[in-house]
C-alpha positions, 0 to 999 in steps of 0.5 A: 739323674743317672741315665739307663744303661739297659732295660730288657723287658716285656710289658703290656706286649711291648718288648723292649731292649736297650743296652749302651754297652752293645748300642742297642735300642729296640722296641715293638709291639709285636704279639709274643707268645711264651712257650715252655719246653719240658725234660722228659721227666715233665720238669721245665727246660726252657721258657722261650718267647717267639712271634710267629714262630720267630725267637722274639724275646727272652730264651731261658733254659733251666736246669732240672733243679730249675736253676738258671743256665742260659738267658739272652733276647732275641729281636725278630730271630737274631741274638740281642744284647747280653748273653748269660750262661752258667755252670751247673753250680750256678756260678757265672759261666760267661757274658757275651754281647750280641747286635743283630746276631754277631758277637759284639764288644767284649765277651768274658768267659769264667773258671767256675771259681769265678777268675776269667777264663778268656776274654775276647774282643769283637766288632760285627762279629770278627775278633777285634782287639785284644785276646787274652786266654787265662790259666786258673788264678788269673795268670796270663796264658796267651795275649793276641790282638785282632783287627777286623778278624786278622791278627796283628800282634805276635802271640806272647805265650806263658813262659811256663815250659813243659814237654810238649814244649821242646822238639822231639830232637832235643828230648833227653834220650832214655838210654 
């Protein structure tokens, strides 16, 4: 029988959240309360769970059109688990991991055409590991590694040159 990865939920005031990925398993019975945020024009913004005025629970923000644009959980006020964030297409924006509030493991950022943007390492919320920073298509922009926040590794950069590129002092004149 497979085994969980994950498992957010709230079920009978029971908020539980198990993630493997950011090596996360957290329950309590706390009383939730659910509150929902309006745009001006009375349309939902947000449905946010707090006990005791405290984020406990899933935060999703809307869009006007009730589209989904952010959903994460939170654990007595700090960021649990997975992040999701999307474009105004509804297209993934990104997926970033927290535990206790600090970005953990791989965070993933996307071009709206689905290819990866940026893809970032962390470990208790310092860059740890690679770095890579995309142009659209999938072709490799900048290749950094990290360890423990400082860098290790000597930025390897696109070979692609442009103007910006060359020093004024070797610029062509335009005599």
């Amino acid at each position: 029988m497979k085994k969980l990865k994950e498992i957010y939920k709230i079920e009978n005031n029971d908020l539980i959240i198990f993630d493997e990925d950011v090596d996360i398993d957290l329950k309590s019975n706390l009383k939730i309360q659910k509150k929902s945020l309006f745009y001006e024009d009375k349309k939902l913004l947000a449905e946010v769970c707090y006990h005791k005025n405290i984020l406990h629970g899933p935060s999703i923000y809307f869009s006007k059109n009730r589209d989904i644009l952010s959903e994460c959980w939170f654990f007595l006020g700090k960021k649990q688990g997975k992040f999701y964030k999307y474009y105004a297409s509804k297209k993934l924006y990104s997926i970033e991991q927290y535990k206790d509030d600090l970005m953990q493991n791989k965070q993933i950022y996307y071009f709206e055409d689905g290819s990866v943007k940026t893809s970032m390492n962390y470990l208790d919320g310092c860059l740890h590991g690679e770095v890579k920073l995309f142009y659209e298509k999938n072709r490799l922009k900048r290749f950094l590694i990290f360890e423990k926040g400082k860098k290790t590794q000597e930025d390897r950069k696109s070979t692609r040159l442009n103007s910006s590129h060359i020093p004024l002092s070797r610029m062509p004149s335009s005599a």
